[in-house]
matplotlib code that plots the C-alpha trace (Angstrom):
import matplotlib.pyplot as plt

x = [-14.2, -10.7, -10.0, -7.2, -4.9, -4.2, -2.3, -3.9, -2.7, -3.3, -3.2, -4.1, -3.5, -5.1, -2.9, -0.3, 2.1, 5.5, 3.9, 3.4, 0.1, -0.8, -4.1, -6.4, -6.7, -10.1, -10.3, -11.5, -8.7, -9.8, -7.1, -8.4, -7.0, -8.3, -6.9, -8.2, -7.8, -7.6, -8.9, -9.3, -10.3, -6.9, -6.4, -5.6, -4.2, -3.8, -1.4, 0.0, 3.5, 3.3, 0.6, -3.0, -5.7, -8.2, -11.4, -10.5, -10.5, -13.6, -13.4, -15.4, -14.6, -16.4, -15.5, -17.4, -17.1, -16.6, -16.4, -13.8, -11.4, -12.7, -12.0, -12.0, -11.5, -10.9, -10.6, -10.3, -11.1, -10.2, -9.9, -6.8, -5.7, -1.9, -0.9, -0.9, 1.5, 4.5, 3.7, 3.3, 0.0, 1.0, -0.9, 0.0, -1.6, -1.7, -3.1, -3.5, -3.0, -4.7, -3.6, -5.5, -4.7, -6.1, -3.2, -3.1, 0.5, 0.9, 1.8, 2.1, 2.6, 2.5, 3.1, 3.5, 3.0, 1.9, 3.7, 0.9, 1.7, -0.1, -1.3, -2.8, -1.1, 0.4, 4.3, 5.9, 9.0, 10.2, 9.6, 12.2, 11.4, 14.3, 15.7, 16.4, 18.7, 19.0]
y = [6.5, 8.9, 10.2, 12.6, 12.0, 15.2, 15.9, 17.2, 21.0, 21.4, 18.4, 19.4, 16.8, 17.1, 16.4, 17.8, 14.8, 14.6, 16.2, 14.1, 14.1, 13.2, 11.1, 9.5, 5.9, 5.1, 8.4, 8.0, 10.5, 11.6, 12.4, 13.7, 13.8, 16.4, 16.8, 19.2, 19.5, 15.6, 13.3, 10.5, 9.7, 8.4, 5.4, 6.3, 3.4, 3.7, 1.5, 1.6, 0.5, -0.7, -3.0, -2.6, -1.2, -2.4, -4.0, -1.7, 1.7, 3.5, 5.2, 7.6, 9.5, 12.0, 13.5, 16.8, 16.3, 19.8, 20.2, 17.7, 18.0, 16.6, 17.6, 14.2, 13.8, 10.7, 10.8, 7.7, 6.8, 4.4, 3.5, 5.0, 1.8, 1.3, -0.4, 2.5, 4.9, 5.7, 4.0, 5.8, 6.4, 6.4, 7.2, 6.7, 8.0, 7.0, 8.1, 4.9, 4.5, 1.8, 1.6, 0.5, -3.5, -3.0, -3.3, -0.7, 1.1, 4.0, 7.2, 9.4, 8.8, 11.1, 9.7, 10.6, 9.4, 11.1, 10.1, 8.8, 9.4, 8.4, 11.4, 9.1, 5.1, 3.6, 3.7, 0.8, 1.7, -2.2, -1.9, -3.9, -6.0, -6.1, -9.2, -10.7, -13.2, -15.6]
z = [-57.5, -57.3, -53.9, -54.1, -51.1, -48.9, -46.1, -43.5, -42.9, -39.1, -36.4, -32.9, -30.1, -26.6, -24.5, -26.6, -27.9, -25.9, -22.5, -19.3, -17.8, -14.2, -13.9, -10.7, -10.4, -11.7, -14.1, -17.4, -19.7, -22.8, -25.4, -28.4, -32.0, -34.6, -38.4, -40.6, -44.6, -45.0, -47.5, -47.3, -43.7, -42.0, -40.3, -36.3, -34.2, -30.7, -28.2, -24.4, -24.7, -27.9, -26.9, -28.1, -26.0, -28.6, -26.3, -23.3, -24.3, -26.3, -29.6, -31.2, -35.0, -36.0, -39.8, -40.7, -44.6, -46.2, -49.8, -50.8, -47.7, -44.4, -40.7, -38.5, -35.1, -33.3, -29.1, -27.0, -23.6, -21.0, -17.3, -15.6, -13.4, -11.5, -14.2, -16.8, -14.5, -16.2, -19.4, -23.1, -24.6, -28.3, -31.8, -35.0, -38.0, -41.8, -45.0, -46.9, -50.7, -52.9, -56.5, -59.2, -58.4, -55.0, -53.4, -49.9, -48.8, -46.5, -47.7, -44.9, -40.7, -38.1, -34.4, -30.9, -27.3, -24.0, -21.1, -18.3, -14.7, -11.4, -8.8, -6.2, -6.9, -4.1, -3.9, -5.5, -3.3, -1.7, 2.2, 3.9, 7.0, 10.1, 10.6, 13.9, 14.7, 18.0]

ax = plt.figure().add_subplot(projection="3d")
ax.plot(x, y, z, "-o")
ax.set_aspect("equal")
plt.show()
């Protein structure tokens, strides 16, 4: 079967790519990723740092097919522990190509991170201990 690639017309992150967003330890955040007007269903990768959170976050897609060009959105979940303050949550999504040898490219990319913060970690400031000397 032909799928005619199309760019999506509209992409709405939530939060909004380049913000910084304050989170509680132990808070699941949900950031949320919605394109509309895209065919075929895009490829959305999702990494802390550039490192994978596959296996400790939770995905779910949802694609509402309408007449040849779908809406999909894609939100992710995940535990808010000390070691995610200050670090980037980052996306990246592709439109993959496959031409008539099978062989896949990417077409088109759009990507963007959200800063995390901490509200209530404790302070990593160094406490120094007086020293005595006899």
């Amino acid at each position: 079967s032909l799928t005619i690639l199309h760019e999506p017309t509209d992409i709405e992150v939530r939060p909004r790519s380049g913000t910084v967003n304050t989170y509680y330890l132990m808070q699941w955040p949900l950031m949320t990723i919605t394109l509309r007007n895209v065919a075929p269903k895009p490829k959305v990768e999702w990494t802390m740092d550039n490192q994978s959170i596959d296996g400790v976050s939770i995905k779910e897609t949802s694609v509402n097919y309408m007449a040849q060009d779908w809406e999909v959105e894609e939100s992710i979940q995940f535990q808010f522990w000390e070691s995610c303050n200050g670090k980037n949550l980052q996306y990246r999504v592709t439109l993959e190509v496959v031409d008539e040898f099978g062989n896949t490219s990417e077409d088109w990319v759009e990507e963007g991170s959200i800063k995390m913060n901490c509200n209530d970690c404790p302070s990593t400031t160094p406490t120094v201990k007086p020293t005595t000397t006899e």
